[in-house]
Each structure stands twice: as C-alpha cells, then as structure tokens.
C-alpha positions in Angstrom: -13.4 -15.5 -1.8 -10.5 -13.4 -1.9 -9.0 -12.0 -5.6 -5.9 -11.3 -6.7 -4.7 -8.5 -9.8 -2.3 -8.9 -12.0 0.0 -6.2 -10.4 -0.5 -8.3 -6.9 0.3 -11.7 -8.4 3.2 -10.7 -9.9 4.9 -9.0 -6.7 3.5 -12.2 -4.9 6.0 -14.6 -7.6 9.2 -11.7 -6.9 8.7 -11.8 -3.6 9.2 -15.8 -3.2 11.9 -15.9 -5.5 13.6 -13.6 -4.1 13.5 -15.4 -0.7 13.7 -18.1 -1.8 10.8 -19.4 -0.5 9.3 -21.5 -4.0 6.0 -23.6 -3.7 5.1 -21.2 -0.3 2.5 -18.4 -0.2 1.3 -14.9 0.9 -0.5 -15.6 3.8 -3.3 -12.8 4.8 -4.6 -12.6 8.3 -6.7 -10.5 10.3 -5.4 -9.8 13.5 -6.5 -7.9 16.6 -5.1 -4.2 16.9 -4.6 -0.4 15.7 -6.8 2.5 16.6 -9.9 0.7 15.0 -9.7 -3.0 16.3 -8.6 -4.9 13.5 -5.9 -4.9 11.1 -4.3 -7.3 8.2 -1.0 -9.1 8.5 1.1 -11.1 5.6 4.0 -13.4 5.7 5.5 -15.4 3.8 4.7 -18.9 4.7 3.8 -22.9 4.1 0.0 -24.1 3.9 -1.4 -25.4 6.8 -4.4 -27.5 7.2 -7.7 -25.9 6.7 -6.3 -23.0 4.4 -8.3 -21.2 1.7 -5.4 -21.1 -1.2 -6.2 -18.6 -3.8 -3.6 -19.0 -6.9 -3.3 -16.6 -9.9 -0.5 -16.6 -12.5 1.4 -19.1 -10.4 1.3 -16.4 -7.3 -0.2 -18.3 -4.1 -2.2 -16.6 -1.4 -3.2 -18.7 2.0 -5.7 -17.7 4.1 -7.3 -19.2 7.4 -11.0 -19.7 7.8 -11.2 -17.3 10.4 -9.6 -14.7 8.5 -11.4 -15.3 5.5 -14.4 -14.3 7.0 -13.4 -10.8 7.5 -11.6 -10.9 4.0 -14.6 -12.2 1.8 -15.1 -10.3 -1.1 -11.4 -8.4 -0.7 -9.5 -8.2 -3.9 -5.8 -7.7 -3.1 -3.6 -5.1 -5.4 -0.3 -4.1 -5.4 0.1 0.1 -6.2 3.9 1.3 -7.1 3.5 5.4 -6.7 6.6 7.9 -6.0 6.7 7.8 -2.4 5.1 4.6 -1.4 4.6 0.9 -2.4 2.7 -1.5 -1.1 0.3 -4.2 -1.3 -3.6 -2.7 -0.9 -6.9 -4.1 0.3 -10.3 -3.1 -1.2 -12.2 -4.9 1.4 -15.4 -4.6 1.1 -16.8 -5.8 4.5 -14.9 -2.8 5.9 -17.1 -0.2 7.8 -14.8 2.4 9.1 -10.7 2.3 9.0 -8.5 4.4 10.6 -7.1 8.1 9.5 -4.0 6.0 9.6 -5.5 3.7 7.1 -3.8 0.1 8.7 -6.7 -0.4 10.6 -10.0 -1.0 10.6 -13.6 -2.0 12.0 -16.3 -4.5 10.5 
C-alpha cells in the first residue's frame, strides 16, 4: 500500500483544481531509466482498469499493479523549502538511489 500525508494530499486537491482536472488522480509509476535503473513518474490522469486508488482528504492517487510492487510501503510527502518544492518518496523497498537522487535500484 502506498500512503499519503497531509502536506501531499493537499497539493494533490490544488493541483486538480487548478487544471481543472476534478474526479482524476496522481498517478505514480515506476519507469525504466536514470543512472540507477529505475525512476518514478506522476501525471495527472483518469483511472484505468486494474488501478490501486489510494484517497486521502479527497486527494486521489492511482497506481498500476506493476508499479505498486516497487512502491509498497512508500508514503508520498510533499516538502516546500527555500529553493525547492516538490513531491518526495520514502520508499522503503529502495536499496541504492542515485547522487542525483531521481533514481534508483531495488
């Protein structure tokens, strides 16, 4: 299972209304690529057939079977510092990730 904080849930709700993309979700994917082999993806998107949906505070998240595997146990967070924002992964199924820190091995 995937989780979601508060902090992610809410950015998850601004970022479909301001898209105007109501009643869709943040898909998460594992795709191949980077230095380290694999790295995540998101998009804004409709559930498909077969999707895990993970909801929290009206915030949706949609993720694939295959992708799930590699994300079990993740809790997604969204950090807002000085110089960078951005949606983060504490995945713990992760072995090794990259200096670069988008990708990473299992």
């Amino acid at each position: 299972m995937v989780s979601i904080t508060e902090r992610a849930a809410a950015k998850i709700k601004q970022l479909m209304a301001v898209e105007n993309k109501e009643g869709q979700g943040l898909r998460l994917k594992v795709v191949g690529g980077g230095c380290s082999g694999l790295q995540y993806k998101m998009d804004l998107d409709t559930q498909r057939p077969g999707d895990k949906v993970i909801e929290r505070d009206g915030a949706r998240v949609l993720v694939d079977m295959k992708s799930l595997l590699y994300l079990n146990g993740t809790e997604l967070d969204y950090k807002e510092e000085l110089l960078q924002s951005a949606f983060v992964f504490q995945n713990p199924n992760v072995k090794h990730a990259c200096g670069c820190g988008t990708s990473f091995t299992v």
